[in-house]
VODOPA-263540 format. One record per residue (C-alpha): residue in one letter; y, x negated, z negated. Coordinates in nm, 3 decimals, always signed. Layout:
<votis>
(voti 'A',(Y,X,Z)) ...
</votis>
This chain:
<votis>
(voti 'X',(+2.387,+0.723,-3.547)) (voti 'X',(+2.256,+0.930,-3.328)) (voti 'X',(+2.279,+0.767,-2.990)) (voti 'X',(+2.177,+0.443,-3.174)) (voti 'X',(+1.863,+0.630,-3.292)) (voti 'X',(+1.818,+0.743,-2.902)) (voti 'X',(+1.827,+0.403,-2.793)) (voti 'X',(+1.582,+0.263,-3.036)) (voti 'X',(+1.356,+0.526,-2.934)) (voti 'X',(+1.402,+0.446,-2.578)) (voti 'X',(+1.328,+0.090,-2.629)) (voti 'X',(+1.040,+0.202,-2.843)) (voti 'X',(+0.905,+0.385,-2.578)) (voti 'X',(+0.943,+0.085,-2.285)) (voti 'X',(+0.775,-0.144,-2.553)) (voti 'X',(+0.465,+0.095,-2.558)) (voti 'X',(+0.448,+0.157,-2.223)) (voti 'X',(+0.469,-0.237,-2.124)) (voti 'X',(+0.174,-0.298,-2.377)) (voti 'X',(-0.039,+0.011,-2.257)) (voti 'X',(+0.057,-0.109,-1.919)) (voti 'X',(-0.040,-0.527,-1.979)) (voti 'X',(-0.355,-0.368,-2.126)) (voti 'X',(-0.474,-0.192,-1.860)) (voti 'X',(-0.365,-0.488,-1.598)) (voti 'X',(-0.614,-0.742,-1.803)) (voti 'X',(-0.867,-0.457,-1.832)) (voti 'X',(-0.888,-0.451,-1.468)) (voti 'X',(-0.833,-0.782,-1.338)) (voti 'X',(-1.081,-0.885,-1.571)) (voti 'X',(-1.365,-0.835,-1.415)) (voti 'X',(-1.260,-1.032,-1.116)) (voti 'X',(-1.114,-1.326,-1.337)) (voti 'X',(-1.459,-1.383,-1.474)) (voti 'X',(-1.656,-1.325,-1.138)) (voti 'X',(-1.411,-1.623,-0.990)) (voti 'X',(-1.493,-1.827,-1.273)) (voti 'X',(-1.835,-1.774,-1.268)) (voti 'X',(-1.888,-1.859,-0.939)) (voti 'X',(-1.759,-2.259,-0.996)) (voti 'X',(-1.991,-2.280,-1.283)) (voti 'X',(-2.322,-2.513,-1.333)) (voti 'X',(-2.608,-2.299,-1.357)) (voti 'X',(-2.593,-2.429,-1.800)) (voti 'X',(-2.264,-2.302,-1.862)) (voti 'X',(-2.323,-1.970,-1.728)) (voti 'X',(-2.565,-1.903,-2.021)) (voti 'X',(-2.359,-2.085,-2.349)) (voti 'X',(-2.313,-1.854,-2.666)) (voti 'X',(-2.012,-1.833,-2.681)) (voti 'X',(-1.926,-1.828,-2.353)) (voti 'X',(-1.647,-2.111,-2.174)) (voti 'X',(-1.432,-1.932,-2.008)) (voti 'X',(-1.289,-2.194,-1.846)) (voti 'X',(-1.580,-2.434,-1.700)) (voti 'X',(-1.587,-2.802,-1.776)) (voti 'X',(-1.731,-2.920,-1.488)) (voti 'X',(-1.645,-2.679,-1.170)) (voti 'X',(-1.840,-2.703,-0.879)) (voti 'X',(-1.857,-2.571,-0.580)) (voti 'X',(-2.249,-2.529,-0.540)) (voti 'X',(-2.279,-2.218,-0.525)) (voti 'X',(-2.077,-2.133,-0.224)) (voti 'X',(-2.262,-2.401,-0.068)) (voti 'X',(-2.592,-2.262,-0.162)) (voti 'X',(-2.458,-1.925,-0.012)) (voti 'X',(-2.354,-2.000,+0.320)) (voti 'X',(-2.645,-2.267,+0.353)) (voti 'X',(-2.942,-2.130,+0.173)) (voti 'X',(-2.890,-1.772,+0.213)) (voti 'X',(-2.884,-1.527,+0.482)) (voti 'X',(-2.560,-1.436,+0.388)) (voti 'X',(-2.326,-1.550,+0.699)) (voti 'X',(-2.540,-1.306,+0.898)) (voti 'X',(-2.490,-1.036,+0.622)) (voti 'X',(-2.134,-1.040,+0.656)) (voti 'X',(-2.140,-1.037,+1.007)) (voti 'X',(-2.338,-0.723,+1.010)) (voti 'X',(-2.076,-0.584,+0.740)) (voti 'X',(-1.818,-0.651,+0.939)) (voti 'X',(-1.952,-0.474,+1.279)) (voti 'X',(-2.071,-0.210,+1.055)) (voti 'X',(-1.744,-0.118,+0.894)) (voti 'X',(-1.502,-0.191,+1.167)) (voti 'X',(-1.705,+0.048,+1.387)) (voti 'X',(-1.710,+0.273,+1.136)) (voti 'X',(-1.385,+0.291,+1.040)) (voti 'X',(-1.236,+0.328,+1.435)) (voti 'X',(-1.504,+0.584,+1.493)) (voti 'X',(-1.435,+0.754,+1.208)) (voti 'X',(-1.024,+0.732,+1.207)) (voti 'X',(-1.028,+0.830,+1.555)) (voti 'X',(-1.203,+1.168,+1.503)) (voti 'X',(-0.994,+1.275,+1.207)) (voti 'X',(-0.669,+1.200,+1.399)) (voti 'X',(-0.772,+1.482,+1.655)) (voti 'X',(-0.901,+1.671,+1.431)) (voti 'X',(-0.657,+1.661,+1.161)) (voti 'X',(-0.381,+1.680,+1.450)) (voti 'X',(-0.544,+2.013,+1.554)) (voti 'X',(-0.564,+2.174,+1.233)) (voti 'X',(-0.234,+2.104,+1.161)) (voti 'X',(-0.065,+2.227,+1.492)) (voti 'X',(-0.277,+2.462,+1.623)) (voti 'X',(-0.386,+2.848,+1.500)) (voti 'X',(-0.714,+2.959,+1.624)) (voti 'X',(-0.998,+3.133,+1.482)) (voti 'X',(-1.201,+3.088,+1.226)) (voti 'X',(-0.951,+2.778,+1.127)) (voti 'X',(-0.947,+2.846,+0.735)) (voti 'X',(-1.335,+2.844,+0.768)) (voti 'X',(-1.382,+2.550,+0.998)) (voti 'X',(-1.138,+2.351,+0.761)) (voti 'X',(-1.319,+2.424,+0.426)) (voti 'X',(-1.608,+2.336,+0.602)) (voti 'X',(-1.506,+1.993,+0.662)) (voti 'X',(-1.531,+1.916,+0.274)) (voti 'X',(-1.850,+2.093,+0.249)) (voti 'X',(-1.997,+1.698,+0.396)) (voti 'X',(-1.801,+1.549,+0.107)) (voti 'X',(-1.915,+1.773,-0.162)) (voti 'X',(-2.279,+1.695,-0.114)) (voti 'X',(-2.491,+1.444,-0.334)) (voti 'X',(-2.604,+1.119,-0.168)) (voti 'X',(-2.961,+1.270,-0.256)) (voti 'X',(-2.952,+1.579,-0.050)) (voti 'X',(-2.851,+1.443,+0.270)) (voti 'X',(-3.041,+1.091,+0.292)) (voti 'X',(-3.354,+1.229,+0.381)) (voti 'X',(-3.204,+1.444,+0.705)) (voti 'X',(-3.044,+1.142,+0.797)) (voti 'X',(-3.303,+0.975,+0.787)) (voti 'X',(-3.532,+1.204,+1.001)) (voti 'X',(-3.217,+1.225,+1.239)) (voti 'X',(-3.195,+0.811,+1.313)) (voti 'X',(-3.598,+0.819,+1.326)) (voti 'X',(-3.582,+1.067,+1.589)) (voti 'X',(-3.267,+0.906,+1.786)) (voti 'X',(-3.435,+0.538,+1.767)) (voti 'X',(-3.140,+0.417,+1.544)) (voti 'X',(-3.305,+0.294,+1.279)) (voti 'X',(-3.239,-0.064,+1.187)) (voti 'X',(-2.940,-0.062,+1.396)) (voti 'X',(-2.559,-0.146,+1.422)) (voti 'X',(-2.516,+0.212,+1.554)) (voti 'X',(-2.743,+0.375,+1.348)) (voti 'X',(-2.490,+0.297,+1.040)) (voti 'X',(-2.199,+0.360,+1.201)) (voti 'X',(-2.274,+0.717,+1.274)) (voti 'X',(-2.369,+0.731,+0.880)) (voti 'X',(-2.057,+0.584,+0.765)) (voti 'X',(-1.871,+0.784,+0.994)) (voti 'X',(-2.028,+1.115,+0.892)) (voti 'X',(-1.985,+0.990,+0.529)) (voti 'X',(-1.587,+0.929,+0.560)) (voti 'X',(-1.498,+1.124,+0.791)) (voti 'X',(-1.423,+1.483,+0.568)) (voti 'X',(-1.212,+1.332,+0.383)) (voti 'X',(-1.029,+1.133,+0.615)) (voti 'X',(-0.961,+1.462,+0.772)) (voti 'X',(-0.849,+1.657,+0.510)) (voti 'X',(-0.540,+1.344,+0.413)) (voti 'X',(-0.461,+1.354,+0.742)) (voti 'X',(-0.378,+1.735,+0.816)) (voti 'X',(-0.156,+1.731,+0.511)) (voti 'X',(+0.013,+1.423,+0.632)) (voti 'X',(+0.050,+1.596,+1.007)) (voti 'X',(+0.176,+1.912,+0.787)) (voti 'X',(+0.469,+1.752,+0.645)) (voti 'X',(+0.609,+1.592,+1.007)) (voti 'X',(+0.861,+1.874,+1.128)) (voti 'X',(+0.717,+2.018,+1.425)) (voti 'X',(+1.064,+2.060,+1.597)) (voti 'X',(+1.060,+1.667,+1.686)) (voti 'X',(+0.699,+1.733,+1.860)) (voti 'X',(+0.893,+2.048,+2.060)) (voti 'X',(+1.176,+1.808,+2.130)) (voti 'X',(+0.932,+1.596,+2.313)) (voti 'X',(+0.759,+1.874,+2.493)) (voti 'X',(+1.105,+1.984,+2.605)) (voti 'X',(+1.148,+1.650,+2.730)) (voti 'X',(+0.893,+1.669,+2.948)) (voti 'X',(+0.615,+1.507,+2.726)) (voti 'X',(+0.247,+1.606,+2.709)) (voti 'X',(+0.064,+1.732,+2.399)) (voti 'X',(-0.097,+1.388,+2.431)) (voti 'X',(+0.176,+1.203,+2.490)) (voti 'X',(+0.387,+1.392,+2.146)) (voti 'X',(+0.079,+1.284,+1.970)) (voti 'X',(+0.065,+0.915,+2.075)) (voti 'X',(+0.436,+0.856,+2.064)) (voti 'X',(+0.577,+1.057,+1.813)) (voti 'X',(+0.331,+1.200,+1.535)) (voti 'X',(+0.121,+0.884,+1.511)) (voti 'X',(+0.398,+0.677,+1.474)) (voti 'X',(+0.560,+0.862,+1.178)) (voti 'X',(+0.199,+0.938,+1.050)) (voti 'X',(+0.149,+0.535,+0.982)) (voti 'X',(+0.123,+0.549,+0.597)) (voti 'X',(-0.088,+0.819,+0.656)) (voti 'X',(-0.311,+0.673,+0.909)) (voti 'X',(-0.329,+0.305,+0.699)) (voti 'X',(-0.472,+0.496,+0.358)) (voti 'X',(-0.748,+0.641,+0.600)) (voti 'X',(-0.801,+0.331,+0.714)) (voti 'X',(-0.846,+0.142,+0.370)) (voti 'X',(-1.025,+0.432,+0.264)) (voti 'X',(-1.275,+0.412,+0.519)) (voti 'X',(-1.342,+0.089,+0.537)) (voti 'X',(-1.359,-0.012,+0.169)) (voti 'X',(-1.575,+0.285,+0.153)) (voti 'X',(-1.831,+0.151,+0.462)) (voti 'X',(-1.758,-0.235,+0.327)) (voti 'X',(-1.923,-0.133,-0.056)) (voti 'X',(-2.171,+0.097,+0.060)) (voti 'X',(-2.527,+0.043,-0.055)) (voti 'X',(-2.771,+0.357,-0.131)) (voti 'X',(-2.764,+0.426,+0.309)) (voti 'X',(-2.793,+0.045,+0.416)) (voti 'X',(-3.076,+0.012,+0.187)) (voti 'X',(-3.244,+0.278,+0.329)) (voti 'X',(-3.178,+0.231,+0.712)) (voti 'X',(-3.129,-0.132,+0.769)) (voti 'X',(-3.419,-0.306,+0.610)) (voti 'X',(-3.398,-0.549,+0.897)) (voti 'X',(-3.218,-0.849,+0.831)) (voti 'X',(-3.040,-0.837,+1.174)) (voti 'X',(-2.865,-0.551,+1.018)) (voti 'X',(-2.862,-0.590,+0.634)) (voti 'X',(-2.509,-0.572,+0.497)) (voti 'X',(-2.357,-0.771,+0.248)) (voti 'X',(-2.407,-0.510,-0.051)) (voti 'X',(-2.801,-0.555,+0.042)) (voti 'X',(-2.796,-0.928,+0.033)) (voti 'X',(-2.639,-0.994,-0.306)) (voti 'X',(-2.989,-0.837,-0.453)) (voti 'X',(-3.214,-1.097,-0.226)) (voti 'X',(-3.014,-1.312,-0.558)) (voti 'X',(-3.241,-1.143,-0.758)) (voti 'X',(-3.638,-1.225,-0.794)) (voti 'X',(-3.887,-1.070,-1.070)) (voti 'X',(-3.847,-1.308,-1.322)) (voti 'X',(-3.466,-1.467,-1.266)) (voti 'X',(-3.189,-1.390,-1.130)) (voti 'X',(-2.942,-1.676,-0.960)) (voti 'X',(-2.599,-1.566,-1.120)) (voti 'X',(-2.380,-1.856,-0.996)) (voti 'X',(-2.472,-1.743,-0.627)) (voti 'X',(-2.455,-1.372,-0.685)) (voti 'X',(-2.051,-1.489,-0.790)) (voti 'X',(-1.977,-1.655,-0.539)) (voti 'X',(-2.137,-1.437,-0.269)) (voti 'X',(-1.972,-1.148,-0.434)) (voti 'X',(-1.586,-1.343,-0.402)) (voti 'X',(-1.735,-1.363,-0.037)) (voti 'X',(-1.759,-0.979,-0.025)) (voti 'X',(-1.455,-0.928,-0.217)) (voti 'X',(-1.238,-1.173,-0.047)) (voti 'X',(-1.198,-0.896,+0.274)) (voti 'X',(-1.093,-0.550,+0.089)) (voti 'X',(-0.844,-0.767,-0.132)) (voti 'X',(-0.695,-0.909,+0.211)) (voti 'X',(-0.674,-0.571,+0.342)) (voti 'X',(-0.500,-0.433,+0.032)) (voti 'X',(-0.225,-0.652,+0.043)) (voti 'X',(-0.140,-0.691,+0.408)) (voti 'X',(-0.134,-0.312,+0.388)) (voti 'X',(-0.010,-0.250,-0.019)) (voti 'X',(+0.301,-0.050,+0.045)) (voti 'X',(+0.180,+0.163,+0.337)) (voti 'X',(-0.117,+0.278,+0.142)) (voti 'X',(+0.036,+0.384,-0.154)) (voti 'X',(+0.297,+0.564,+0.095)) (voti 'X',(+0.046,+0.732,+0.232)) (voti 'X',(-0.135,+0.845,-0.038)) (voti 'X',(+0.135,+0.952,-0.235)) (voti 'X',(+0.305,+1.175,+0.085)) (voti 'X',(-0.026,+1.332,+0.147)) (voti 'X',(-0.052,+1.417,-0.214)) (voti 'X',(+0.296,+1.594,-0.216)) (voti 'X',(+0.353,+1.728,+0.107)) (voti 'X',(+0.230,+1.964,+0.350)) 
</votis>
């Protein structure tokens, strides 16, 4: 009776935890279900009471209006620039920084490597004025490079501090092998910690660029040139005092959405790897 009892229990248990779990799935796909239907909908049935979920006469005007009627090609341009420099800038720092941290003692390194997060730990608020003053004085205002050194200031602590822990957990007696073998500190670094640092290196990467690629508050403050607007920037130009074109603001946000879902599932399994060694290791 008993181990009947147990097993009842168990499948008690799976049963709740498949529910919990289905409700959570629809709670977040949600969201993205609707903004996909949304954006093949006639201007009327975006408005019914009730709403149609499923619209009755899909169209594909809105896309058309977006890439036709709308700055919005050029937008995602820009975004793309914007967070791809970004995100090599920024990845490239952390890996010699994080690689030093984690391999070398010197001092003042318990300092230098709180200090790091001290960037992350700061409100939007308190630093967007200093920045601002800093790309006034540097003529960088309104330009490509001008947000990349934001972005790159803005990701950066963090992508530091996942990557020492990551750099932690690699046994250091492969990196003496190498130097044994003859092999420079670069050279160890390049062909043996990187390598086995991949998950590591891939969740930076998402994180950095999903992070520059959804950014607003900064773009809207130091690109108000269209030459450099991003895409978060353009989906308000949607927006007017009186209305507010929802069928285009849809489909110009599946345009913006389309990249980070790409880049989560070319690089699913690696992410979570990295996130979840960084989180436990080190």
């Amino acid at each position: 009776m008993s181990a009947q009892a147990g097993m009842k229990q168990s499948k008690s248990f799976y049963l709740v935890v498949a529910i919990a779990s289905a409700i959570i799935i629809f709670i977040t796909l949600f969201p993205f279900v609707w903004m996909a239907l949304s954006s093949v909908k006639q201007l009327d049935e975006l408005y019914t009471v009730p709403p149609h979920w499923i619209p009755d006469h899909p169209t594909m005007q809105n896309f058309v209006k977006v890439f036709t009627e709308s700055n919005i090609p050029r937008y995602f341009l820009n975004s793309v620039v914007i967070s791809v420099g970004s995100t090599a800038l920024a990845l490239m720092l952390a890996i010699f920084a994080s690689y030093g941290f984690a391999r070398f003692n010197f001092t003042g390194k318990k300092f230098f490597q709180s200090f790091v997060l001290v960037g992350q730990l700061l409100p939007t608020a308190a630093i967007i004025v200093p920045l601002f003053i800093t790309l006034r004085v540097l003529g960088l205002m309104n330009t490509y490079w001008g947000l990349i050194l934001v972005y790159t200031i803005i990701t950066l602590p963090l992508s530091v501090y996942m990557l020492t822990s990551y750099f932690q957990a690699i046994p250091v007696e492969l990196e003496e092998a190498a130097v044994i073998d003859g092999a420079s500190r670069l050279g160890v670094l390049f062909r043996i910690t990187l390598p086995l640092s991949l998950p590591g290196i891939v969740a930076v990467l998402v994180y950095a660029f999903v992070t520059t690629w959804n950014e607003f508050i900064f773009a809207l403050c130091f690109a108000t040139d269209s030459s450099v607007k991003t895409l978060p920037i353009g989906l308000v130009e949607f927006s007017t005092e009186f209305t507010t074109d929802w069928g285009a603001v849809m489909a110009a946000s599946m345009v913006m959405t389309l990249p980070v879902a790409l880049l989560f599932v070319a690089f699913q399994r690696l992410f979570v790897g990295g996130l979840t060694s960084g989180a436990t290791k080190g």
